[in-house]
C-alpha positions in Angstrom: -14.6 -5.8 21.1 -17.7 -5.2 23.2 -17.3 -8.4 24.8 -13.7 -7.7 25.9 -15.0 -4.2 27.3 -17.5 -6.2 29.2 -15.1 -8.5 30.3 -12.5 -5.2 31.5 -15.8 -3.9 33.1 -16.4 -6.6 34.8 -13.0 -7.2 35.9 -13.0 -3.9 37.5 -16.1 -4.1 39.8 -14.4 -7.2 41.0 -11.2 -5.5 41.9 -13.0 -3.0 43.8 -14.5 -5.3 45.7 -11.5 -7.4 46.4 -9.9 -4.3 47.6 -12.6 -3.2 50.1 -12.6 -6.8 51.3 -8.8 -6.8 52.2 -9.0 -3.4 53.7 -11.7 -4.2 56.0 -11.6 -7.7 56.8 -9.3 -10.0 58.7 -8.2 -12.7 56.5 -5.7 -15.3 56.2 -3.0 -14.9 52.9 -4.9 -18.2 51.7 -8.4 -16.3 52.4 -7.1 -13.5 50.8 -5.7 -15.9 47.8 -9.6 -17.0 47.3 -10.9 -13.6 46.9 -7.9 -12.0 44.5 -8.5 -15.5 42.1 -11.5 -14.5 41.3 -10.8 -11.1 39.4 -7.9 -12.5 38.5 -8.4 -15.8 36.7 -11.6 -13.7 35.0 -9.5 -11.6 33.2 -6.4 -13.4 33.0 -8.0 -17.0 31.8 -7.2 -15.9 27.9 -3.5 -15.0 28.9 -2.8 -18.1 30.8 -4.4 -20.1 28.1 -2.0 -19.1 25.5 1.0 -19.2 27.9 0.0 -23.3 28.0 -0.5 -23.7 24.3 2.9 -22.4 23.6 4.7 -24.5 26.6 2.9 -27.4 24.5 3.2 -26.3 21.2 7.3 -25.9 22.2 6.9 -22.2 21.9 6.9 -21.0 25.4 9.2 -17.8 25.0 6.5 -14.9 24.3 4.4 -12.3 26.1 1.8 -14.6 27.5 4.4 -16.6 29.1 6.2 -13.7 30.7 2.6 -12.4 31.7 1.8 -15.7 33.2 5.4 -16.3 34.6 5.5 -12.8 36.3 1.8 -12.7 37.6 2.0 -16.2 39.3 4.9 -14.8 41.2 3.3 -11.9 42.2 0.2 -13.9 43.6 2.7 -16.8 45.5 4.9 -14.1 47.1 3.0 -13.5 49.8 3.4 -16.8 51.2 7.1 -16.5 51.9 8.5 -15.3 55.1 8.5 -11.6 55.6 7.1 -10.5 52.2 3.8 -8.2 51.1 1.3 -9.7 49.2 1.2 -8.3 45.7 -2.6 -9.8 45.3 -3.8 -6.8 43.6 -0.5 -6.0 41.5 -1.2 -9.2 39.7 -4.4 -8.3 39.1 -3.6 -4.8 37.4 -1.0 -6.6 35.3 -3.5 -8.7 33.8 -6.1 -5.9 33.5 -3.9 -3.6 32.1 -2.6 -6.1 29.8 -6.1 -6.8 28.4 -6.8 -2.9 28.4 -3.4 -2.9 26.0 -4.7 -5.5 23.7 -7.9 -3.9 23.3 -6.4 -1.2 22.0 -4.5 -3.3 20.1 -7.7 -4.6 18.3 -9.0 -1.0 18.0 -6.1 0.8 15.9 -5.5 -2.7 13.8 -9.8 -2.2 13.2 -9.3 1.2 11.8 -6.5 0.0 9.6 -8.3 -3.0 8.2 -11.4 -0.5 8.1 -9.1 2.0 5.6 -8.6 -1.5 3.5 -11.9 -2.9 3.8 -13.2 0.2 2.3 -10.9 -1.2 -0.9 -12.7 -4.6 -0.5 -16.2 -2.6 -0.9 -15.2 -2.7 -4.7 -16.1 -6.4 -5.1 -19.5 -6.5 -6.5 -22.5 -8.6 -5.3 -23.7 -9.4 -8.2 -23.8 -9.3 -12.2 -27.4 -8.8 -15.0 -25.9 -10.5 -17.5 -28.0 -10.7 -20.9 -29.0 -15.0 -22.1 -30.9 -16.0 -25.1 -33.7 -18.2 -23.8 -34.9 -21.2 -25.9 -37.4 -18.9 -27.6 -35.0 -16.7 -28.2 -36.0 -13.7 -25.9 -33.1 -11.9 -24.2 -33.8 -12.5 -20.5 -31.4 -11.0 -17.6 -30.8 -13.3 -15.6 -29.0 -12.0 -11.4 -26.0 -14.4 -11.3 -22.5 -14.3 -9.1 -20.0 -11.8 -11.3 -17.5 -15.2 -11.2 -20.3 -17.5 -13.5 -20.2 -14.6 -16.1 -18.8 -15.4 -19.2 -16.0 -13.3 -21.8 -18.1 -11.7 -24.3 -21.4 -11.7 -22.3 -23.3 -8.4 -22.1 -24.2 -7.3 -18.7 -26.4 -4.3 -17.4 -25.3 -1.6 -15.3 -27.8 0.0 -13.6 -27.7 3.4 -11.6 -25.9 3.4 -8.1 -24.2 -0.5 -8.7 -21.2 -1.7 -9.5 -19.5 -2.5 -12.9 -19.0 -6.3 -12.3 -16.7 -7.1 -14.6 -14.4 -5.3 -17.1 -15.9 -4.7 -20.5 -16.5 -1.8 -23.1 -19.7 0.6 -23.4 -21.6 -0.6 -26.1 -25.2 0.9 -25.2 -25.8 4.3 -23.3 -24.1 7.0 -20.9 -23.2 7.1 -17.9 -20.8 8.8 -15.4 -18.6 6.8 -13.2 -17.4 7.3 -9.7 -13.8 6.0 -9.0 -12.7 6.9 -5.5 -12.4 3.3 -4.7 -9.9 3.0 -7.4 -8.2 6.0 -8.0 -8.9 8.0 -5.0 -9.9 10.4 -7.3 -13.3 12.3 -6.2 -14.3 13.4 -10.2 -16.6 11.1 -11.7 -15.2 9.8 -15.3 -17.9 10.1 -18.4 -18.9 7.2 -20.1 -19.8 6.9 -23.5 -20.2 4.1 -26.1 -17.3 2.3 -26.7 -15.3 3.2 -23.9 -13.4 1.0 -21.8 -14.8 0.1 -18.4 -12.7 -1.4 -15.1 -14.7 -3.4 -12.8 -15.4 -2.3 -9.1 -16.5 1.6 -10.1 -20.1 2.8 -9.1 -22.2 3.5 -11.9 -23.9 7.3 -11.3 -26.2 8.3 -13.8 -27.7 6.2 -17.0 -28.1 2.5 -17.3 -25.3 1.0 -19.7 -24.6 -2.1 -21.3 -21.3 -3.6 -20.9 -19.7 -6.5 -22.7 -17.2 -8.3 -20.8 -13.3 -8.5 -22.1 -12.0 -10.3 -19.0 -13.1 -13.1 -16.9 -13.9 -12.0 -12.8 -10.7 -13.9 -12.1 -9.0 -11.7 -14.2 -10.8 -8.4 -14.1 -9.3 -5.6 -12.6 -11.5 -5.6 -9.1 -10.4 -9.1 -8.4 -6.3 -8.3 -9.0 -6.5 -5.7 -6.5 -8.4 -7.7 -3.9 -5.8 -10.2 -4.5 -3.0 -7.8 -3.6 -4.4 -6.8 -0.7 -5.1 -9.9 0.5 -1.6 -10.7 -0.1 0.2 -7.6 1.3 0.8 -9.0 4.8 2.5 -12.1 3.3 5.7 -9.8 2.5 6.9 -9.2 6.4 9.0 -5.4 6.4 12.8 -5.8 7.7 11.8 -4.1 10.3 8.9 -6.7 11.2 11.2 -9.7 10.7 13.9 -7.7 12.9 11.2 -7.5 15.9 9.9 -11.2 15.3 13.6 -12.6 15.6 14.5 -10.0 18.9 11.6 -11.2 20.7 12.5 -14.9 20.4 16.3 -14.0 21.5 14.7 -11.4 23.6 12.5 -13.5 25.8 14.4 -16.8 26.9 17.3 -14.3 28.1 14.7 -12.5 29.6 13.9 -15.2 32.0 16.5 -16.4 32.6 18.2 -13.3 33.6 15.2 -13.1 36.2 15.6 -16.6 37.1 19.4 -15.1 38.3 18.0 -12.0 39.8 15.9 -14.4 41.9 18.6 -17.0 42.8 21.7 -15.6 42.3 22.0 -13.0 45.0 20.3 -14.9 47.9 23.0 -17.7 47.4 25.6 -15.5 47.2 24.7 -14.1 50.8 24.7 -17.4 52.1 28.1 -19.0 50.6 29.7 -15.4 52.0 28.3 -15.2 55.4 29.0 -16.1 58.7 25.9 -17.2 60.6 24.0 -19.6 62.8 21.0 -21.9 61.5 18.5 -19.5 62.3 19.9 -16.9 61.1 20.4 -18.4 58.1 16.6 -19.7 57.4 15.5 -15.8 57.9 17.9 -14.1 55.8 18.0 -16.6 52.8 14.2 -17.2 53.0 14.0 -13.3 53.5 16.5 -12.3 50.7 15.2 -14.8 48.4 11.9 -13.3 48.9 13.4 -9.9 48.2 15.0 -10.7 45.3 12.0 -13.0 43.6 10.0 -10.0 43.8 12.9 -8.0 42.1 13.3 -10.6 39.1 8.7 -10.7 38.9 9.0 -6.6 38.3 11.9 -7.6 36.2 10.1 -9.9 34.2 6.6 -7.9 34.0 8.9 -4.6 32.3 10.8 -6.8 29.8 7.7 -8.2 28.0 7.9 -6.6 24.7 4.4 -6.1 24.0 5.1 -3.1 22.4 7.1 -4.2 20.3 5.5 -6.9 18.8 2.2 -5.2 19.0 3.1 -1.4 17.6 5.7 -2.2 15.1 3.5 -4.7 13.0 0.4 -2.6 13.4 2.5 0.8 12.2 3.2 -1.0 9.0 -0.5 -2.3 8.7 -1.6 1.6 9.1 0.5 3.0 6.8 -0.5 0.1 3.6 -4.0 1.3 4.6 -3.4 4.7 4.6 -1.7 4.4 1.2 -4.7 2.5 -0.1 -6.9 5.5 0.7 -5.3 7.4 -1.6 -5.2 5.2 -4.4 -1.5 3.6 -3.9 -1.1 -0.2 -3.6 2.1 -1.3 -1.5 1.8 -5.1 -2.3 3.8 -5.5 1.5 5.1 -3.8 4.3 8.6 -4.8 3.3 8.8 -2.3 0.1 7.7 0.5 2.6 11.4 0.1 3.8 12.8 0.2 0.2 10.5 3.3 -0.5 11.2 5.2 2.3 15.4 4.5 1.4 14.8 5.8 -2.6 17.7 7.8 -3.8 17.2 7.0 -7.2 13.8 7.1 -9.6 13.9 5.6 -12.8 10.8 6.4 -15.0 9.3 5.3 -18.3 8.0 7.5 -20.8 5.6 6.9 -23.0 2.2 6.2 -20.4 3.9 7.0 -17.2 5.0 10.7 -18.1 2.9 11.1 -21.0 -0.1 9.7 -21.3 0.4 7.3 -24.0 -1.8 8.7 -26.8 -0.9 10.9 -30.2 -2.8 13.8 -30.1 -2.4 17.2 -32.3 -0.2 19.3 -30.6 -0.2 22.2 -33.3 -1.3 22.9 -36.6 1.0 25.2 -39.2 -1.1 25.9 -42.4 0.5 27.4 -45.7 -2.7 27.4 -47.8 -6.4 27.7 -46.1 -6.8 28.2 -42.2 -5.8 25.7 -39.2 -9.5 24.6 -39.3 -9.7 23.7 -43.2 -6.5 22.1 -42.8 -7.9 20.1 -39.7 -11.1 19.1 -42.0 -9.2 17.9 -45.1 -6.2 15.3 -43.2 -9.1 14.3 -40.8 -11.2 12.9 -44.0 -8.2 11.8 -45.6 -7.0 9.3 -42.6 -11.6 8.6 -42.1 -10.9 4.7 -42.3 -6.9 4.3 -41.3 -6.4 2.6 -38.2 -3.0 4.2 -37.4 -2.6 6.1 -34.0 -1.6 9.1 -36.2 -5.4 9.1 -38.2 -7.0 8.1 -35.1 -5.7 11.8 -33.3 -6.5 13.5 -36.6 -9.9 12.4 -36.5 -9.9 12.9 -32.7 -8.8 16.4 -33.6 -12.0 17.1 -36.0 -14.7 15.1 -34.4 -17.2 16.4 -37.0 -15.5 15.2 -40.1 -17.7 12.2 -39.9 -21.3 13.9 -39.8 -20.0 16.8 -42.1 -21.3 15.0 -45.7 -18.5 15.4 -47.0 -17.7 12.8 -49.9 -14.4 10.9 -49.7 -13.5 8.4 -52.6 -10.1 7.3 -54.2 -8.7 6.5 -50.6 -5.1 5.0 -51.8 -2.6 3.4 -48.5 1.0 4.0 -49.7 2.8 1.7 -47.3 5.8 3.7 -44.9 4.6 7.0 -46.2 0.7 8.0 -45.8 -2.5 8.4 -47.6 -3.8 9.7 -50.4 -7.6 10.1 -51.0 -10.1 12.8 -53.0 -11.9 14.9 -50.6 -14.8 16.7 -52.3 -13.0 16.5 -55.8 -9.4 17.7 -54.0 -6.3 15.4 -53.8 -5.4 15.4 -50.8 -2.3 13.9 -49.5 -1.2 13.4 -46.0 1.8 11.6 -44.8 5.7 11.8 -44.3 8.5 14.0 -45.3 9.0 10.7 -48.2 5.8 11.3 -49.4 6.4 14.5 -50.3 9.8 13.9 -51.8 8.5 10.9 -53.8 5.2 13.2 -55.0 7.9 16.4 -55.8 6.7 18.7 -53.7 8.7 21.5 -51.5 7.8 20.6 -47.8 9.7 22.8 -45.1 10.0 21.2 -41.4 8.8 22.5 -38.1 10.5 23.7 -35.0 8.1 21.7 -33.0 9.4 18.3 -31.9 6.9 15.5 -32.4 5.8 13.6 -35.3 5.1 15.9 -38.2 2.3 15.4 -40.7 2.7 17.1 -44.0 -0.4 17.9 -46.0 0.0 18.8 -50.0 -3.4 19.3 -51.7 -3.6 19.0 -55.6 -0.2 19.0 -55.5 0.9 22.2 -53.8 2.0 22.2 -50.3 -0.5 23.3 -47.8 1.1 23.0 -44.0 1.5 20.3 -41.4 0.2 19.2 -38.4 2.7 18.2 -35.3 1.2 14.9 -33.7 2.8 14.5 -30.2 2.3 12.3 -26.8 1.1 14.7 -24.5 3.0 15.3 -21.2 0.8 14.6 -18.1 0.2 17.5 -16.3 1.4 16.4 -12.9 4.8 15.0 -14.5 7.1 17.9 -13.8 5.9 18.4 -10.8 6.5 14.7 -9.4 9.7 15.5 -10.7 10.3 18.5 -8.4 8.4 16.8 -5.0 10.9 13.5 -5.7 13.5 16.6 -5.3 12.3 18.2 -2.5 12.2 14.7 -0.6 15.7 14.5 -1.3 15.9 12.3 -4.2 19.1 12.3 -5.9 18.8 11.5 -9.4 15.6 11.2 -11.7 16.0 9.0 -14.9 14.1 8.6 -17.7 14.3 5.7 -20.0 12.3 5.4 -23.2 12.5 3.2 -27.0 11.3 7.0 -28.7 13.9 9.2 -30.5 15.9 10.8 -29.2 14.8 14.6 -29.9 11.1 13.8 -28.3 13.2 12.2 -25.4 15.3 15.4 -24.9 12.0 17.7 -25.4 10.2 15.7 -22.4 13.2 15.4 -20.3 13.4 19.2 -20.6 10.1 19.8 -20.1 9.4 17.8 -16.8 13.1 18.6 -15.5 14.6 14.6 -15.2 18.4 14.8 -14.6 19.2 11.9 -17.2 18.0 10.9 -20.0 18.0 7.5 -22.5 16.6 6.8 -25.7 15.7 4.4 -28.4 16.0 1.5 -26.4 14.5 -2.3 -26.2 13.7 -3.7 -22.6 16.9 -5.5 -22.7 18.7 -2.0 -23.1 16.8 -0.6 -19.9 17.6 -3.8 -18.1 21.3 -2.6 -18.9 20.6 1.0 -17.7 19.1 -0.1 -14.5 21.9 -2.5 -13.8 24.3 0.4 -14.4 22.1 3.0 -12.0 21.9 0.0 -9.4 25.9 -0.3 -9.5 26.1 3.6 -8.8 23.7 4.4 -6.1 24.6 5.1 -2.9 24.9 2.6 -0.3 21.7 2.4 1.9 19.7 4.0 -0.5 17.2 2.4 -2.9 16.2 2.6 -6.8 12.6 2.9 -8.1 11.9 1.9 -11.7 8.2 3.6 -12.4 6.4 1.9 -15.6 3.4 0.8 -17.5 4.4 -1.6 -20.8 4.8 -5.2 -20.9 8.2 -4.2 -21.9 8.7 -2.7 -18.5 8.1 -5.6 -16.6 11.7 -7.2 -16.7 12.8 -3.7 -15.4 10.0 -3.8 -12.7 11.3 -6.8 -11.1 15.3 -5.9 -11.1 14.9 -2.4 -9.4 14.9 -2.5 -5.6 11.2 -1.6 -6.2 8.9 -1.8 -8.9 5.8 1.1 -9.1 3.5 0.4 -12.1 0.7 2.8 -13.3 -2.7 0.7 -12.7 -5.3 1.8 -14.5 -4.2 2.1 -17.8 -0.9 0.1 -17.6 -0.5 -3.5 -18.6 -1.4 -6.6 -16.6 2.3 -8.0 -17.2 3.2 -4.5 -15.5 1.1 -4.6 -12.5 2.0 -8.2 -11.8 5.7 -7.3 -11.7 5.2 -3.9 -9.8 5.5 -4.1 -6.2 4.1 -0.4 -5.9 0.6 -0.3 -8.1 -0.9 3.8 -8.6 -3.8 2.8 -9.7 -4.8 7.2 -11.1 -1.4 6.8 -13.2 -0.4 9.9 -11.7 2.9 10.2 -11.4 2.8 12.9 -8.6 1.9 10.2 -6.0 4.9 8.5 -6.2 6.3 11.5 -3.7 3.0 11.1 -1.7 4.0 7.1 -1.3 7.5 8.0 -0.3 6.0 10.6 2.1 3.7 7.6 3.2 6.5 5.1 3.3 9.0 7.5 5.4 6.1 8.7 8.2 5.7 5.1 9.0 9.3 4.1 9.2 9.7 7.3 11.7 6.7 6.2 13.6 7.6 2.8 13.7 11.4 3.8 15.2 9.4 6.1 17.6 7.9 3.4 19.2 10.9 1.4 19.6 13.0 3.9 20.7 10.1 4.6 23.6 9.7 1.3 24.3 13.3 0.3 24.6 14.0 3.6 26.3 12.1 3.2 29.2 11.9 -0.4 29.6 16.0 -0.3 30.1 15.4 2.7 32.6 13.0 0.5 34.9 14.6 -3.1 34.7 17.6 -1.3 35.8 15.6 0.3 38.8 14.5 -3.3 39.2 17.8 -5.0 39.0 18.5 -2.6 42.4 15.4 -2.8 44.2 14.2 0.5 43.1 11.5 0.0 41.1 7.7 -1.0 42.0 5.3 -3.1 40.3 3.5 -0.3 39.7 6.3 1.1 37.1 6.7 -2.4 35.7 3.0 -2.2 34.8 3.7 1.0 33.6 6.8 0.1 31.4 4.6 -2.8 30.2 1.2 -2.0 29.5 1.4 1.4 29.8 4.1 1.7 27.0 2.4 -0.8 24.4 -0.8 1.2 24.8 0.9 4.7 23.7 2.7 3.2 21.0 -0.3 1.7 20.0 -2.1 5.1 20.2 1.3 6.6 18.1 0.8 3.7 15.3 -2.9 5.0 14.4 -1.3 7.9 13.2 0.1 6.4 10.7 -3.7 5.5 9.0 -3.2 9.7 8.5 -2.0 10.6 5.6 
């Protein structure tokens, strides 16, 4: 960068002088020649470099060539009969063209900088924890890649977690903005879950690794954005393949400009010899200069410049708020969706039983609490583990537990402090004979019965996110059609979310092949030019993922089967930012048509000025440089979200 601002700098001085020199000294067109190469071949070297590796490489029909072409007219048509030297026109071509590219290399530095702040996440290095030969634990500063699953590695204050892992000494809090976008720092405690690439805040913490570096979670989102500009947008493709058709009729529609007319003068007129020498040379000379403007405004720099670089802005933008577009293809599909297809259980809810309400008939909600909470002390079922979660003192209370009996498809039964307490199903209380009464709650209800008298029940639910129904109404308000949700739950916890977060359409108690079937069926009925998004998080939602036109999997609690299949990845699992990614993807499609729109506009306007002899070389440096350099300028914006 600061070399080619040197170079510009340079460059500029040299025109100056040039200028002064033909202004105030009597020299020949060959004299004048000497002086112009100068400024010229400094800053044009580059340019005409890659104009001669394409012409050998068989792929002469791009910018440089029609740079190169239309600059080396410029300079020779002074030495025809009658004609101006365009010495310093050349000159400003080439300048302004390296000006253009320089901006160029500034707005696609900001977008790599928006990504590269992503690529910060990849740590340096890993203290992992190794038994010496004396048997003294000894950290030992090795690459995060040579650290083994199982290993115990050291966090200390203000690095970052190397690997994935769980907690299994000390607290900590965790900062996540490189992740999640999110600014609140996560607590940490012993045994929980840790994703590599966070920054560790506060206390030092142990961590033992459940995942390779290959396979850890920083490393899978370096890989994808690495990856992203392997998947070209239609758009992209669309400009690649116009600018090879583009240029070869390009030139040679200049090549007829310049021929063309001259040798239509002479096969029409009526002249002597002389005559004829001045009026073809001067006509031809006429018309070459027409066809060099003509040439210098049809170079689509800004095409192929701004259009690629939009798309490169707006994955980096995206990335800064914690969204993953794998390519700048699925902005095009996101920007199109009609139809949004979501998941339930860990993309709409979070995933996890917790007690939603507690109905005593006997004792008070907190006695109630205390007894099923002892009860379910050593069952691993989801259900115990939210009743325990529910009374975290239970196990620091004293209290004495003994006779715990599993009954297999109905609950547990265990004496807590010399009481029978049973908890379980509405079977368990049929098969014990007791009167139970249901709940107008919808969720899973837990009916408690202590020494044989019914005592209440608890309503065990998966919590709604909080940001759920409102995604639901911003997909709306962006002009989404329909919003689905598919989930393998029953059907009256499927109706009580749907109704909650406002979906249109509903599905339950279905396997993946089922969704597949639903998806197929949603695919059949959109509407033509719009797109479907499937929005997931299970290994079961991966076959899904792939069918829909695009796939947008929640990253940081979501499965690895998921995020592989997902070409969208949130990695806060917050439903809400699907809007803010269609937002995203639609601001960069409108930017991206803004520049060719411009560029096309105005290019048409002066080749047809040219085509007539009413354009200068001037406006074709305009239409050329001058063009690519504001669409360049427009494409930044779309690094804002």
């Amino acid at each position: 960068m600061k070399s080619k601002i040197a170079l510009i700098a340079l460059t500029t001085v040299l025109l100056a002088v040039a200028v002064l020199i033909e202004k105030n000294c009597e020299l020949s067109t060959w004299q004048l020649l000497m002086v112009w190469l100068v400024p010229y071949l400094l800053i044009g070297h580059e340019t005409l470099k890659e104009a001669w590796e394409g012409i050998a490489e068989g792929e002469m029909m791009n910018e440089h060539f029609l740079m190169s072409v239309a600059t080396i007219g410029a300079m020779a048509i002074g030495f025809l009969p009658g004609a101006e030297t365009e010495f310093a026109e050349a000159v400003f071509v080439m300048l302004f063209f390296q000006i253009g590219e320089l901006f160029e290399g500034y707005a696609e530095g900001k977008s790599r900088d928006s990504i590269s702040h992503l690529m910060d996440i990849r740590p340096d290095v890993a203290h992992v924890e190794r038994t010496e030969e004396k048997g003294d634990r000894v950290i030992h500063d090795v690459n995060p890649e040579e650290v083994a699953v199982g290993e115990v590695v050291v966090v200390r204050p203000g690095e970052k977690v190397p690997l994935d892992g769980k907690v299994i000494e000390g607290a900590s809090s965790l900062n996540t903005i490189a992740l999640t976008g999110e600014s609140m720092p996560r607590e940490l405690a012993v045994d929980d879950e840790v994703i590599s690439g966070c920054i560790n805040l506060t206390g030092v913490i142990r961590v033992m690794t459940t995942k390779s570096f290959g396979e850890s979670t920083v490393s899978k989102i370096i890989r994808l954005v690495e990856s992203a500009d392997e998947h070209k947008s239609q758009s992209e493709t669309f400009i690649t393949k116009f600018a090879r058709i583009y240029t070869p009729i390009v030139v040679f529609a200049a090549l007829a400009i310049a021929v063309l007319p001259p040798l239509f003068s002479l096969l029409v007129g009526d002249i002597d010899g002389r005559t004829v020498e001045h009026t073809v040379l001067g006509g031809f000379a006429t018309w070459l200069h027409r066809a060099l403007i003509f040439l210098v405004v049809s170079c689509p720099c800004a095409l192929v410049i701004s259009v690629p670089l939009t798309f490169f802005g707006g994955l980096g933008g995206a990335s800064r708020k914690g969204i993953l577009v794998k390519g700048s293809n699925y902005m095009d599909t996101l920007a199109k969706v009609g139809t949004v297809v979501f998941d339930k259980t860990g993309t709409l809810t979070h995933g996890e039983f917790a007690v939603e309400a507690v109905h005593p008939d006997e004792f008070d909600e907190h006695e109630l609490l205390h007894l099923a909470a002892h009860v379910e002390h050593y069952s691993t079922h989801p259900i115990g583990a939210a009743l325990r979660d529910a009374f975290p003192n239970e196990a620091t209370d004293g209290c004495s537990i003994s006779n715990v009996e599993e009954m297999a498809g109905l609950g547990i039964r265990a004496l807590v402090e010399g009481r029978s307490v049973c908890v379980g199903n509405t079977k368990m209380m049929e098969r014990l004979g007791i009167q139970w009464h249901d709940c107008h709650h919808v969720g899973t209800i837990i009916h408690v019965a202590v020494d044989g008298r019914y005592s209440g029940h608890i309503v065990i639910n998966d919590r709604i996110k909080a940001d759920s129904a409102a995604a639901i109404e911003a997909l709306r308000e962006l002009g989404v059609e329909k919003t689905v949700m598919l989930t393998g739950d029953r059907k009256e916890v499927a109706a009580d979310v749907a109704k909650k977060i406002g979906v249109d359409e509903y599905h339950a108690e279905l396997l993946p092949t089922d969704k597949v079937e639903q998806v197929e069926r949603l695919l059949a009925a959109k509407e033509k030019g719009r797109s479907l998004a499937f929005v997931g998080d299970g290994i079961n939602d991966a076959p899904v993922l792939k069918r829909a036109d695009i796939g947008i999997a929640m990253g940081a609690l979501g499965s690895d089967a998921a995020i592989e299949a997902a070409d969208v990845v949130l990695m806060d699992d917050q439903p809400s930012k699907i809007a803010t990614a269609v937002t995203i993807a639609r601001r960069t499609i409108a930017i991206a048509r803004q520049n060719v729109g411009f560029a096309i506009g105005v290019k048409v306007a002066i080749l047809l000025l040219a085509a007539v002899g009413l354009a200068t070389m001037w406006m074709a440096v305009f239409a050329d440089v001058g063009v690519t350099v504001l669409a360049v300028l427009n494409a930044i914006r779309a690094l804002r979200v």
